[in-house]
DSSP file (Angstrom, degrees, kcal/mol; ACC not computed):
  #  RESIDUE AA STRUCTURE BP1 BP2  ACC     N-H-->O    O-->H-N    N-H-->O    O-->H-N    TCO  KAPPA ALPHA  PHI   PSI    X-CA   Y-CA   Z-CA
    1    1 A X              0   0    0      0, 0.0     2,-0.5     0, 0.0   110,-0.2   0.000 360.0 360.0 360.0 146.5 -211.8   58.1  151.1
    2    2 A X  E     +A  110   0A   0    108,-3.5   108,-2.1   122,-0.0     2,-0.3  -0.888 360.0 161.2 -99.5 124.7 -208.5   58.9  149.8
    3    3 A X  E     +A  109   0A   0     -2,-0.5     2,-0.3   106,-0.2   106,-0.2  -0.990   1.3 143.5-150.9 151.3 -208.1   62.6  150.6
    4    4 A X  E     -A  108   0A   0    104,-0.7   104,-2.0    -2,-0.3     2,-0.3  -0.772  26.6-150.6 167.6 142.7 -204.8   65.1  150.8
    5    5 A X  E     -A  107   0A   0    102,-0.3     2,-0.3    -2,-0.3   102,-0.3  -0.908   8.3-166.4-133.6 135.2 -203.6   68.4  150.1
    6    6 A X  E     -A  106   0A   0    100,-1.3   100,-4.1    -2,-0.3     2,-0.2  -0.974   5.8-157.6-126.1 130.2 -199.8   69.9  149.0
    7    7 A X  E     +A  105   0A   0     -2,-0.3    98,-0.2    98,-0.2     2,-0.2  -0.661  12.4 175.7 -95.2 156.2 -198.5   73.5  149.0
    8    8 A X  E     -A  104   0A   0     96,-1.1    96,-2.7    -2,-0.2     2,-0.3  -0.897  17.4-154.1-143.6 125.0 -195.9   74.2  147.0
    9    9 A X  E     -A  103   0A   0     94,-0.2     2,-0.3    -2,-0.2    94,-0.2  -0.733  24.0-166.5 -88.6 163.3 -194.4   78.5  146.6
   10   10 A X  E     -A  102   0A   0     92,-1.2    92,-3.7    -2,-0.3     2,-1.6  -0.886  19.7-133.1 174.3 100.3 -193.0   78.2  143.4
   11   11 A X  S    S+     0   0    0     -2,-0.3     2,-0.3    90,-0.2    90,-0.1  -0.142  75.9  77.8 -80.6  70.5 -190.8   81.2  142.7
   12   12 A X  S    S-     0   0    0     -2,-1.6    -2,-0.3    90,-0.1   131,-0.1  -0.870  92.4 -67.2-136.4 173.6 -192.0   82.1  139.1
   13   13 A X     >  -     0   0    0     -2,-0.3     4,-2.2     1,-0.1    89,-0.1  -0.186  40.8-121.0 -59.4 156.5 -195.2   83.9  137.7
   14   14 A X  H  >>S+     0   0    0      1,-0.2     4,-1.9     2,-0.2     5,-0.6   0.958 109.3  56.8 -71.9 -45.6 -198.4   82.3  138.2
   15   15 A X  H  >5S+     0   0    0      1,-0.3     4,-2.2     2,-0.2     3,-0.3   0.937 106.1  53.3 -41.1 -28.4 -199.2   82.2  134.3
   16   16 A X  H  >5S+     0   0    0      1,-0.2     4,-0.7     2,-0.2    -1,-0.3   0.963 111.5  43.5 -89.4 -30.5 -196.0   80.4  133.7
   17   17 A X  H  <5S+     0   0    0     -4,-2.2    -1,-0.2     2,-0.2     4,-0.2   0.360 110.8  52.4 -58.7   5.4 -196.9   78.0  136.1
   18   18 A X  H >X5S+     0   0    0     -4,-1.9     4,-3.7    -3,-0.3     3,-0.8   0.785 108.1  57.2 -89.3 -57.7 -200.4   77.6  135.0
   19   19 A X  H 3<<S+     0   0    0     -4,-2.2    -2,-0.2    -5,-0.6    -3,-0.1   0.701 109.6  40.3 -63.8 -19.6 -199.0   77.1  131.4
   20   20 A X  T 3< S+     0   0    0     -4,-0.7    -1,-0.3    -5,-0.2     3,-0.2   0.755 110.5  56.6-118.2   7.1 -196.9   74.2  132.1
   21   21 A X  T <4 S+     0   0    0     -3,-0.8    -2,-0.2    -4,-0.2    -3,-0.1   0.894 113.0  38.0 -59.0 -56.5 -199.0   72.3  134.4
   22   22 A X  S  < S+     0   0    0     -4,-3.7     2,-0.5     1,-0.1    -1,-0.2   0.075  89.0 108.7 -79.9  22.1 -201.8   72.1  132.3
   23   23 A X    >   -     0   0    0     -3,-0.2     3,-3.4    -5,-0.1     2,-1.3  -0.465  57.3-160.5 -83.2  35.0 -199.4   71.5  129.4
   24   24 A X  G >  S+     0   0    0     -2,-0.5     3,-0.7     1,-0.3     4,-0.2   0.391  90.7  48.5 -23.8 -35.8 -200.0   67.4  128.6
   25   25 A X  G 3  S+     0   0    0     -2,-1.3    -1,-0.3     1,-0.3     3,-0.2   0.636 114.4  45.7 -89.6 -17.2 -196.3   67.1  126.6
   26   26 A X  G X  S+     0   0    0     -3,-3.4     3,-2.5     1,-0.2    -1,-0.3   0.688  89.7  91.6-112.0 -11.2 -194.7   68.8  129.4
   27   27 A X  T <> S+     0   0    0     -3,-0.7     4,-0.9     1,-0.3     3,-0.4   0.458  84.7  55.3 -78.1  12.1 -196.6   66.5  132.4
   28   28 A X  T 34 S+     0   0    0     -4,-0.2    -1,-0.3    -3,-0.2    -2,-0.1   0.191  85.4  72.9 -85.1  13.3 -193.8   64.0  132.5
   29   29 A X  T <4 S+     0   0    0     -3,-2.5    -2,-0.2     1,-0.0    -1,-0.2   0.191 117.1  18.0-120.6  26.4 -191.2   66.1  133.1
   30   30 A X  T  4 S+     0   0    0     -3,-0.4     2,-0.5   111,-0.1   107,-0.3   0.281 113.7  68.4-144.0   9.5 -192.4   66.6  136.8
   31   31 A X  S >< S-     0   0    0     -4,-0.9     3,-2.2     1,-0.1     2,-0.1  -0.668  70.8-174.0-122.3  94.3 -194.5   64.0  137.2
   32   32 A X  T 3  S+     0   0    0     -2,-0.5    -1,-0.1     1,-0.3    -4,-0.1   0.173  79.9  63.2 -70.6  10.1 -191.5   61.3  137.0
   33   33 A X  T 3  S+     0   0    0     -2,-0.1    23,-1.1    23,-0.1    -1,-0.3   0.484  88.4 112.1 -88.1 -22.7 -194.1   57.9  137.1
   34   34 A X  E <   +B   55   0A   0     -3,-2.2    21,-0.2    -7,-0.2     3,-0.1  -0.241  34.4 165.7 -65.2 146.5 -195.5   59.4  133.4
   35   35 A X  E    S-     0   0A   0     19,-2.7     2,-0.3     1,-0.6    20,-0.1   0.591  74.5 -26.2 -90.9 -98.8 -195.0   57.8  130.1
   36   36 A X  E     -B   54   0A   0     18,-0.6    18,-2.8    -9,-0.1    -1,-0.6  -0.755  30.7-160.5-101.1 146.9 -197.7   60.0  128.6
   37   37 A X  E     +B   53   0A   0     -2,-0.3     2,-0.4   -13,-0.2    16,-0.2  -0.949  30.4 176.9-149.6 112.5 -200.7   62.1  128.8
   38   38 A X  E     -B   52   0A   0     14,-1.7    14,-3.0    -2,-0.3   -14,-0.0  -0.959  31.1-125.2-109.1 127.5 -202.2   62.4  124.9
   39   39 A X  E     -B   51   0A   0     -2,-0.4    12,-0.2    12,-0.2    13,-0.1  -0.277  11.2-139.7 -63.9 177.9 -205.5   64.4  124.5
   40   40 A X  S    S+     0   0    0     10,-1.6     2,-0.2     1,-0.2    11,-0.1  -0.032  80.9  51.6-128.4  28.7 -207.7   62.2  122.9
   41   41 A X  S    S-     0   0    0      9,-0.2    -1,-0.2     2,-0.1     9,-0.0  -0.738  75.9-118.1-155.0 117.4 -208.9   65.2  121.0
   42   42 A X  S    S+     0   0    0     -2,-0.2     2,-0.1    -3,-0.1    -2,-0.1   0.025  74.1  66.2 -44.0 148.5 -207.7   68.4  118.6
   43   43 A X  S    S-     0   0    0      6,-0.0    -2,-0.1     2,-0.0     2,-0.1  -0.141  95.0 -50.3 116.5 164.1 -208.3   71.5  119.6
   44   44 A X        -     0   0    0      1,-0.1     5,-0.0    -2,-0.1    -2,-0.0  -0.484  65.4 -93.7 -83.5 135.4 -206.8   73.8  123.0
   45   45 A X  S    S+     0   0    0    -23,-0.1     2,-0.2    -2,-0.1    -1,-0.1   0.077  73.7 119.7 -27.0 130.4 -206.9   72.3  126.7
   46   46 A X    >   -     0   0    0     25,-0.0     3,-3.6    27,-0.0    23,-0.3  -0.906  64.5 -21.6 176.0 173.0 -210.5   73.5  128.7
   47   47 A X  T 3  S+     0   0    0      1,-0.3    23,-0.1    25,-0.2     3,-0.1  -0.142 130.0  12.3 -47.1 141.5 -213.6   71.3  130.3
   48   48 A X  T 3  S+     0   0    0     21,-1.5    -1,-0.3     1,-0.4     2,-0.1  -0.002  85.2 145.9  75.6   7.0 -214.3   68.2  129.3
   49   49 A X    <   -     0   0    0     -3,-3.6    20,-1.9    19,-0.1    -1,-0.4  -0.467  42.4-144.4 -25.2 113.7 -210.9   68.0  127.4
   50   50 A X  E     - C   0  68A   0     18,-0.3   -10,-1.6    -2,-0.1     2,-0.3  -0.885  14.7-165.9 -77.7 144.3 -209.9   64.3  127.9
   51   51 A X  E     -BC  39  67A   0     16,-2.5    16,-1.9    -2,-0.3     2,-0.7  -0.998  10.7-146.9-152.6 114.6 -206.4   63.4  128.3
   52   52 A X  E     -BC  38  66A   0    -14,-3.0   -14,-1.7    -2,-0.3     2,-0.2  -0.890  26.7-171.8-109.8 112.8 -205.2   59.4  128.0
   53   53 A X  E     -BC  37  65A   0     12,-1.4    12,-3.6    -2,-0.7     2,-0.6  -0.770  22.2-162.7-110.7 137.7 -202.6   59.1  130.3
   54   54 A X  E     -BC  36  64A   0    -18,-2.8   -19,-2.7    -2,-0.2   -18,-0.6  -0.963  15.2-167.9-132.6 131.1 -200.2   56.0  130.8
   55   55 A X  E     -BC  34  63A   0      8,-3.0     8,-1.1    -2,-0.6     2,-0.2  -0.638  28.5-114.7-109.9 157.9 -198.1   55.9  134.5
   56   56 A X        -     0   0    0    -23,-1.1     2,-0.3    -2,-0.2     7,-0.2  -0.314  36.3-143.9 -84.3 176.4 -195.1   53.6  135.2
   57   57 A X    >   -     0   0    0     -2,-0.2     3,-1.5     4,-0.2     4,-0.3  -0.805  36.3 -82.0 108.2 128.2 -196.3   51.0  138.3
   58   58 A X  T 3  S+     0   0    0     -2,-0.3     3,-0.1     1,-0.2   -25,-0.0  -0.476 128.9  39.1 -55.7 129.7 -194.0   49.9  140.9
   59   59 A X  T 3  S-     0   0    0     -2,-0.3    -1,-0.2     1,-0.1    -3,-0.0   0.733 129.6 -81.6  69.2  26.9 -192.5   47.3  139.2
   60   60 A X  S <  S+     0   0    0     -3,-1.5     2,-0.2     1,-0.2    -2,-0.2   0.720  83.9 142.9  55.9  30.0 -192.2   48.9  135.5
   61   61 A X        -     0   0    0     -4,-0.3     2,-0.3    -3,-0.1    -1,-0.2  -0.631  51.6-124.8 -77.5 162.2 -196.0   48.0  134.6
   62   62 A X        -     0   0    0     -2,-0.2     2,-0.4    -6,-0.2    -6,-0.2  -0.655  22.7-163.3 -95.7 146.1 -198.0   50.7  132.4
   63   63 A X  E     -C   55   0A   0     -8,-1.1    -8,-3.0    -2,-0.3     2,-0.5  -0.972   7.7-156.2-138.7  97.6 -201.1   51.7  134.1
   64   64 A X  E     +C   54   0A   0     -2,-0.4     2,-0.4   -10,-0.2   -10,-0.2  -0.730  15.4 176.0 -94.8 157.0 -203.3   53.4  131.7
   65   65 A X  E     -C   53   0A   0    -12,-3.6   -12,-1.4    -2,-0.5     2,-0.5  -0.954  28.0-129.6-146.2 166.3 -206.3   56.1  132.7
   66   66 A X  E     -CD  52  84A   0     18,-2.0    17,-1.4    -2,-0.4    18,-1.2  -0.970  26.6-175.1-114.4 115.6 -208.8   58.3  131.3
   67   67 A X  E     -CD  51  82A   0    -16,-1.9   -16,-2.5    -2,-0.5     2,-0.3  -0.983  10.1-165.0-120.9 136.1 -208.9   61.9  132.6
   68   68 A X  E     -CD  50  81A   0     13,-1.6    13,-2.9    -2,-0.4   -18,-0.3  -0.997  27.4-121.3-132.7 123.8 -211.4   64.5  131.7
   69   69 A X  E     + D   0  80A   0    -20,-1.9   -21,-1.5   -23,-0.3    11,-0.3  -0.410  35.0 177.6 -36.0 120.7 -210.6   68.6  132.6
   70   70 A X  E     +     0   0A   0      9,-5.3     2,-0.3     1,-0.2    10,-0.2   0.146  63.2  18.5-127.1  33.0 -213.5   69.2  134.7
   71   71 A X  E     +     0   0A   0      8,-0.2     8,-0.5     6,-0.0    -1,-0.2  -0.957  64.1 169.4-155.7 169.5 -212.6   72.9  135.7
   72   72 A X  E     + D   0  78A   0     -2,-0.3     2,-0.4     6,-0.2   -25,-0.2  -0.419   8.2 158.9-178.9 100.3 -210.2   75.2  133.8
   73   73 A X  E >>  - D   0  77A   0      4,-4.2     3,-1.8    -2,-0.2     4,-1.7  -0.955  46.4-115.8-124.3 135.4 -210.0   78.7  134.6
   74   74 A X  T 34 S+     0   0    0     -2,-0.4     3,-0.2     1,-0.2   -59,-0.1  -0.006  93.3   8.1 -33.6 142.8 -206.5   80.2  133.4
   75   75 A X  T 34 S+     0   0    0      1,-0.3    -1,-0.2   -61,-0.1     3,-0.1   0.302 133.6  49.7  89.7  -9.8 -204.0   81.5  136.0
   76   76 A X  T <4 S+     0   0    0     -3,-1.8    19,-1.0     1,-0.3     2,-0.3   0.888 106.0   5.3-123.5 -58.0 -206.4   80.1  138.8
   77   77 A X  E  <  +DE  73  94A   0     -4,-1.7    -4,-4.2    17,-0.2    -1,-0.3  -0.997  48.2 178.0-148.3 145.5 -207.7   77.0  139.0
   78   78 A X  E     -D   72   0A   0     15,-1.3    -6,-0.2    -2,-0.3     2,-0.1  -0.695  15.9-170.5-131.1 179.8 -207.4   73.4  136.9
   79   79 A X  E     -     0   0A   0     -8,-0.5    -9,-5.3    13,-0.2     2,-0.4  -0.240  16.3-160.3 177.3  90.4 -208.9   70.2  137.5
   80   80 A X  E     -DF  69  91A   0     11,-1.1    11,-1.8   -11,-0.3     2,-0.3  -0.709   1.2-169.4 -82.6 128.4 -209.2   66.3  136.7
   81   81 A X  E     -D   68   0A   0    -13,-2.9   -13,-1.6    -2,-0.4     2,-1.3  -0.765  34.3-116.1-111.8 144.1 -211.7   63.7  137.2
   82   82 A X  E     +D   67   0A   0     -2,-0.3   -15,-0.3   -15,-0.2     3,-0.1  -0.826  30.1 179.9 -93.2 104.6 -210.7   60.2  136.5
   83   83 A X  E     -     0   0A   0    -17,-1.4     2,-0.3    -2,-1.3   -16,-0.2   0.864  69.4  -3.2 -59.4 -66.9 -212.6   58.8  133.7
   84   84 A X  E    S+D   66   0A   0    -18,-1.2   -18,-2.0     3,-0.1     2,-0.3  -0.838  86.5 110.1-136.1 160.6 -211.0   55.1  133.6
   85   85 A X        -     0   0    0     -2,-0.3     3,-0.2   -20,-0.2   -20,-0.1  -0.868  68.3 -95.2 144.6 176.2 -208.5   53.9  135.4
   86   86 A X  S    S+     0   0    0      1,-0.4     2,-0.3    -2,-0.3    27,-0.3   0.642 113.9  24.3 -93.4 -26.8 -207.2   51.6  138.2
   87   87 A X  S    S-     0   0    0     25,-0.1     2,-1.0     2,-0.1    -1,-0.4  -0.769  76.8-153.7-153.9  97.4 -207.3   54.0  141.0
   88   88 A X        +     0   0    0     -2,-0.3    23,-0.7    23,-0.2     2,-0.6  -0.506  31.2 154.6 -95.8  98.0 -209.9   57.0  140.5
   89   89 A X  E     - G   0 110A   0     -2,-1.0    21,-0.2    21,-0.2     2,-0.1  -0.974  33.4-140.5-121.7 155.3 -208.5   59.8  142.6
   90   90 A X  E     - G   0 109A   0     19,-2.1    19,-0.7    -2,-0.6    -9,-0.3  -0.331  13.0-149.6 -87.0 159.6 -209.6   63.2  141.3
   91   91 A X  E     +FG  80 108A   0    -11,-1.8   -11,-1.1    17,-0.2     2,-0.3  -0.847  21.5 169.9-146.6 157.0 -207.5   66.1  141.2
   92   92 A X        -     0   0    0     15,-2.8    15,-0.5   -13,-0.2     2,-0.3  -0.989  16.5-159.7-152.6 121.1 -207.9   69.8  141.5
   93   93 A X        -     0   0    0     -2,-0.3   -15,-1.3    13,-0.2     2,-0.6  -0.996  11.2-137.7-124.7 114.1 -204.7   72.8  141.8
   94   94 A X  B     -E   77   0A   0     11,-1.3   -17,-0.2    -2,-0.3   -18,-0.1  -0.808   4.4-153.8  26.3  19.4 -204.8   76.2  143.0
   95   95 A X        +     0   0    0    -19,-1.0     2,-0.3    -2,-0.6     9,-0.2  -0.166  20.6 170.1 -46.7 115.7 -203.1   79.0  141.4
   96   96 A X  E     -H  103   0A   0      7,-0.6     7,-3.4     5,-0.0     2,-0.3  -0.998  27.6-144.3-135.6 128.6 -202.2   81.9  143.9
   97   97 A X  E     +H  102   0A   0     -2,-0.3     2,-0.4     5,-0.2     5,-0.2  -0.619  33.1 179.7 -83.5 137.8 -199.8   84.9  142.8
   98   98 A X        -     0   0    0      3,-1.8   -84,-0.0    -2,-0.3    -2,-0.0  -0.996  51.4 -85.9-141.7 160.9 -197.6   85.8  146.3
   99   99 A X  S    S+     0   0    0     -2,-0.4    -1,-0.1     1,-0.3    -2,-0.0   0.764 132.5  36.3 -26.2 -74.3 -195.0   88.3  147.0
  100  100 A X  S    S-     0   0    0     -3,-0.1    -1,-0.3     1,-0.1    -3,-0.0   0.951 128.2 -84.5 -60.5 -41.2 -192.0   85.6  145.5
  101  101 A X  S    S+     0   0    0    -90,-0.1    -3,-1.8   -88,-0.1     2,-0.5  -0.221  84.0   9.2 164.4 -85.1 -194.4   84.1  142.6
  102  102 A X  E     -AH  10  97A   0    -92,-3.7   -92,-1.2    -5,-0.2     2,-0.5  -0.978  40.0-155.1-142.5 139.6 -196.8   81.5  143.0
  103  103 A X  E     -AH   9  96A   0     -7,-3.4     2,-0.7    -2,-0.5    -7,-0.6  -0.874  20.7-167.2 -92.7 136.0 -198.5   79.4  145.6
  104  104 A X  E     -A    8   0A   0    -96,-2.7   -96,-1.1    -2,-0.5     2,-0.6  -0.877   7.5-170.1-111.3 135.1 -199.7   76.0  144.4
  105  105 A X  E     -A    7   0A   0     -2,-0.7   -11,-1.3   -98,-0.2     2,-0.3  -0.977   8.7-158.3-136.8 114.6 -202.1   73.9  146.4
  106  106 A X  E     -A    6   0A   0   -100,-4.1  -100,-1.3    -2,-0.6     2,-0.3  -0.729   9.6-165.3 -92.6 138.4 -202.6   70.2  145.0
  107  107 A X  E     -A    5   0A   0    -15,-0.5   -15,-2.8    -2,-0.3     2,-0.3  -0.919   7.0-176.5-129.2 109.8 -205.8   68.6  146.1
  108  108 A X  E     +AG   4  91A   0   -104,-2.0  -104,-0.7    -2,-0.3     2,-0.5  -0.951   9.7 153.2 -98.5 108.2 -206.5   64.9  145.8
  109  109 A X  E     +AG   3  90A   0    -19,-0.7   -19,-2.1    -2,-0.3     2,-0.3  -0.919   7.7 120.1-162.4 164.5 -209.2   62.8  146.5
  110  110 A X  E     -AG   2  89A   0   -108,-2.1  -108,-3.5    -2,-0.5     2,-0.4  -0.914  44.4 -96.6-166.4 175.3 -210.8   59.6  145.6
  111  111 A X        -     0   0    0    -23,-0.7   -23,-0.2    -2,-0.3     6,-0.1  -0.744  26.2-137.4-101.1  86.4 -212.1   55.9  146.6
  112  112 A X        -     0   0    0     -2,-0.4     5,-0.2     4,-0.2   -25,-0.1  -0.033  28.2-132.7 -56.0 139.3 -210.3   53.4  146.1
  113  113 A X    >   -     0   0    0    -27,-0.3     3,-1.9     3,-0.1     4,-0.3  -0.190  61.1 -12.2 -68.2 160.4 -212.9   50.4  144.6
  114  114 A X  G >  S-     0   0    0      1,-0.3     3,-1.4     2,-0.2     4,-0.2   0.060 130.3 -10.7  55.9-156.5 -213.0   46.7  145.7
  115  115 A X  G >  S+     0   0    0      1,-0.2     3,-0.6     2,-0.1    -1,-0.3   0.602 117.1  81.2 -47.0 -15.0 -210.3   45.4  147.9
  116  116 A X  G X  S+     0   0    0     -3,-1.9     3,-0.5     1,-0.2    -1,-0.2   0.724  78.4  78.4 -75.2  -3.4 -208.1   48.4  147.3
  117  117 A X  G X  S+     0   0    0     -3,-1.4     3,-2.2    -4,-0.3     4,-0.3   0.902  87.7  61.6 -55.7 -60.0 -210.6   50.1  150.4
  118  118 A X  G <  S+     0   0    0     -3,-0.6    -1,-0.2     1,-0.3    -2,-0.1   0.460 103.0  43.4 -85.5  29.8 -208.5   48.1  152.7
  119  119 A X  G <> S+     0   0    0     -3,-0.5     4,-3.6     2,-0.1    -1,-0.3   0.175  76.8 118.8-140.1  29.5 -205.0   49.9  151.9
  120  120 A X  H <> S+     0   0    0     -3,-2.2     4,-2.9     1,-0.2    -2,-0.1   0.864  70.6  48.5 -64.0 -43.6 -206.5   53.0  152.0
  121  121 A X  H  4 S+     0   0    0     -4,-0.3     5,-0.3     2,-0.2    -1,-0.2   0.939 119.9  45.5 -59.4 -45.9 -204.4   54.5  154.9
  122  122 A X  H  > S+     0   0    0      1,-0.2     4,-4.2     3,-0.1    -2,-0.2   0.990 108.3  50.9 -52.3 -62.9 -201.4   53.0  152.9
  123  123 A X  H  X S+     0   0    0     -4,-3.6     4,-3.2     2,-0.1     5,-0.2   0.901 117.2  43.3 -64.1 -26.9 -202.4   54.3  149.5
  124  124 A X  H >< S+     0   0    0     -4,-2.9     3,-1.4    -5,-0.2     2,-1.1   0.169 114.1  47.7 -80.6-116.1 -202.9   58.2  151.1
  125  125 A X  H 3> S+     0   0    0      1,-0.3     4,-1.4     2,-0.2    -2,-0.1  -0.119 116.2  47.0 -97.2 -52.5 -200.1   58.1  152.9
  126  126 A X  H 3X S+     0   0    0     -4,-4.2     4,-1.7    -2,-1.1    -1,-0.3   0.886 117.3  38.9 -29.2 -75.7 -198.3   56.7  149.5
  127  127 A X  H <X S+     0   0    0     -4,-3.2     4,-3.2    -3,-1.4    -1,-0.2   0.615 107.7  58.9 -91.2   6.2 -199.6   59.2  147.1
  128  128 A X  H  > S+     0   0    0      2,-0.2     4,-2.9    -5,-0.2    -2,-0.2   0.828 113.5  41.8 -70.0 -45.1 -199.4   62.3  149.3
  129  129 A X  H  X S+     0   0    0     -4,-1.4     4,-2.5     2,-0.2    -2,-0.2   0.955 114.9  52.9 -64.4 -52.7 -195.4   61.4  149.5
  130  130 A X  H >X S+     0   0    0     -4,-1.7     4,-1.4     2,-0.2     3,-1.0   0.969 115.9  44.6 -52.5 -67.4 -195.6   60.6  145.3
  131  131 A X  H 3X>S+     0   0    0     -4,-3.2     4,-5.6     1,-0.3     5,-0.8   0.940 104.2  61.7 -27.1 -72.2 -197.3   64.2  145.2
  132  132 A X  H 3<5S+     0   0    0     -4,-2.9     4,-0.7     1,-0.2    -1,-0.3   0.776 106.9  39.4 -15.2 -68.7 -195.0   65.6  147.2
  133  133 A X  H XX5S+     0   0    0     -4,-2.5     3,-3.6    -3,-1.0     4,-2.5   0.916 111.9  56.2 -54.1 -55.1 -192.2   65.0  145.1
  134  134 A X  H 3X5S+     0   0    0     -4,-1.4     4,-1.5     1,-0.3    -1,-0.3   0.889 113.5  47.9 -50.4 -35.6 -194.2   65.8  141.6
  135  135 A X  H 3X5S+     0   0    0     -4,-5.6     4,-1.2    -5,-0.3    -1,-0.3   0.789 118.2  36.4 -82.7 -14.0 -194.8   69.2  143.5
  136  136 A X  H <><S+     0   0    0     -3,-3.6     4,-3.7    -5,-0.8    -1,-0.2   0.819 121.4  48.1-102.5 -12.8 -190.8   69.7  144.6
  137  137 A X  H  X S+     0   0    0     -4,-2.5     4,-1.0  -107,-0.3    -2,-0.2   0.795 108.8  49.8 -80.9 -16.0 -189.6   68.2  141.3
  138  138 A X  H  X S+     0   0    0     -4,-1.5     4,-1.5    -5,-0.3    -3,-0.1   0.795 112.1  63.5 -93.4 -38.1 -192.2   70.6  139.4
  139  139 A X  H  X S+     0   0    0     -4,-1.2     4,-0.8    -6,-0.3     5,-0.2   0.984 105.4  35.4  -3.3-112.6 -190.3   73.1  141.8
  140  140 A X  H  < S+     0   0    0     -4,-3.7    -2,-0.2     2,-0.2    -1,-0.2   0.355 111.4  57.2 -70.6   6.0 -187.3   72.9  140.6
  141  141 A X  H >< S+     0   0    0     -4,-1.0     3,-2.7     2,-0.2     7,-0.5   0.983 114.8  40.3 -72.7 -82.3 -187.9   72.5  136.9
  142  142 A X  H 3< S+     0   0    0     -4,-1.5    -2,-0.2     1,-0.3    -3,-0.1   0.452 116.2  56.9 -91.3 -24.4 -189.9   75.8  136.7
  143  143 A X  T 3< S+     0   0    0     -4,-0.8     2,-0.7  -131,-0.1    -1,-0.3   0.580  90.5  76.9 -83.7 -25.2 -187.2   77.3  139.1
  144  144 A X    <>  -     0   0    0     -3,-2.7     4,-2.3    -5,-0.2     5,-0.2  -0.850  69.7-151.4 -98.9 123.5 -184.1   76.6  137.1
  145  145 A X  H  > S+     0   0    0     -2,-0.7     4,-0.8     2,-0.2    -1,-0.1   0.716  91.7  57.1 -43.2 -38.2 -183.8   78.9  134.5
  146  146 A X  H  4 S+     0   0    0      2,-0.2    -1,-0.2     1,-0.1    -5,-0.1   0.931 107.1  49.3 -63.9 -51.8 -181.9   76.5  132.3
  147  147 A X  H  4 S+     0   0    0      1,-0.2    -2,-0.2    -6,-0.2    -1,-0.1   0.980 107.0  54.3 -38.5 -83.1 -184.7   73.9  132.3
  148  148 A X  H  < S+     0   0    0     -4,-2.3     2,-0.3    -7,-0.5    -1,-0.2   0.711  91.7  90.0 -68.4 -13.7 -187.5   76.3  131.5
  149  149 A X     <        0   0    0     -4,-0.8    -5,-0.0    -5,-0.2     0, 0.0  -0.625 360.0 360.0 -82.2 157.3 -186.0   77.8  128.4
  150  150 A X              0   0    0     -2,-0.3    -1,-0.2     0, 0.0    -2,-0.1   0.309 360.0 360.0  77.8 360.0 -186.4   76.6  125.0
C-alpha cells in the first residue's frame, strides 16, 4: 500500500486556498505534470463531481485518469478517488486556518495493481517527493501576490 502525508503553511486565507485547489482550470498551474483536469459534467464542483484528468509521464507520454470528488466540504476538507487510471492512488487535503494563514495536509494512498506492487517502496518514495513539490510550487503561486491576481 502506497501511503504518505505532506504539510504545507501556506501564508494566505484558507478560503483562498480552498478555492484554487479545487479549482480544475487552475490545477496545472501547481501541479506541473498536468495537461488537464475537465469535469466531465456542467454544473459547480461537490461529491461525485468527476474530473478527466491527463498527466505528462516521464518521458512526455499522456496518462489519462478518471477522478470522482468523494468528499467536499468548503474551507475544510476535499477529496479524490481514482475512477480509471494507471495508478489508483486516492487523495484527500486538509484545510486548517493558523495564526499566518493556512495549514494544508495532503494525504495519499493507494495500491498499485499487477506488477507495479513490486516498486511500491519506489513509487512512495517517488510520489511523496512529486507531492512535495505540487505542495511548495502551490506555495509559492498562492504566496506571490502577482501570480494570484487577475
Amino acid at each position: 500500500m502506497i501511503e504518505f502525508t505532506v504539510e504545507t503553511e501556506i501564508a494566505r486565507p484558507v478560503g483562498e486556498v480552498f478555492a484554487h485547489v479545487t479549482d480544475p482550470s487552475k490545477l496545472a498551474t501547481w501541479q506541473t505534470n498536468t495537461i488537464s483536469a475537465t469535469p466531465e459534467s456542467d454544473g459547480p464542483l461537490g461529491v461525485g463531481t468527476r474530473l478527466r484528468e491527463v498527466h505528462r509521464a516521464p518521458g512526455g507520454k499522456e496518462l489519462e485518469s478518471l477522478v470522482e470528488v468523494s468528499e467536499y466540504d468548503p474551507d475544510r476538507a476535499f477529496a479524490l478517488q481514482t475512477i480509471e487510471g494507471a495508478l489508483p492512488i486516492d487523495a484527500r487535503l486538509i484545510f486548517e486556518p493558523t495564526e499566518r494563514g493556512t495549514r494544508l495536509t495532503f494525504t495519499a494512498h493507494g495500491q498499485p495493481p499487477g506488477l507495479m506492487r513490486l516498486a511500491q517502496p519506489l513509487l512512495q518514495r517517488t510520489l511523496r517527493h512529486q507531492f512535495s513539490g505540487y505542495c511548495a510550487t502551490l506555495k509559492q503561486r498562492l504566496e506571490n501576490a502577482e501570480l494570484t491576481s487577475g
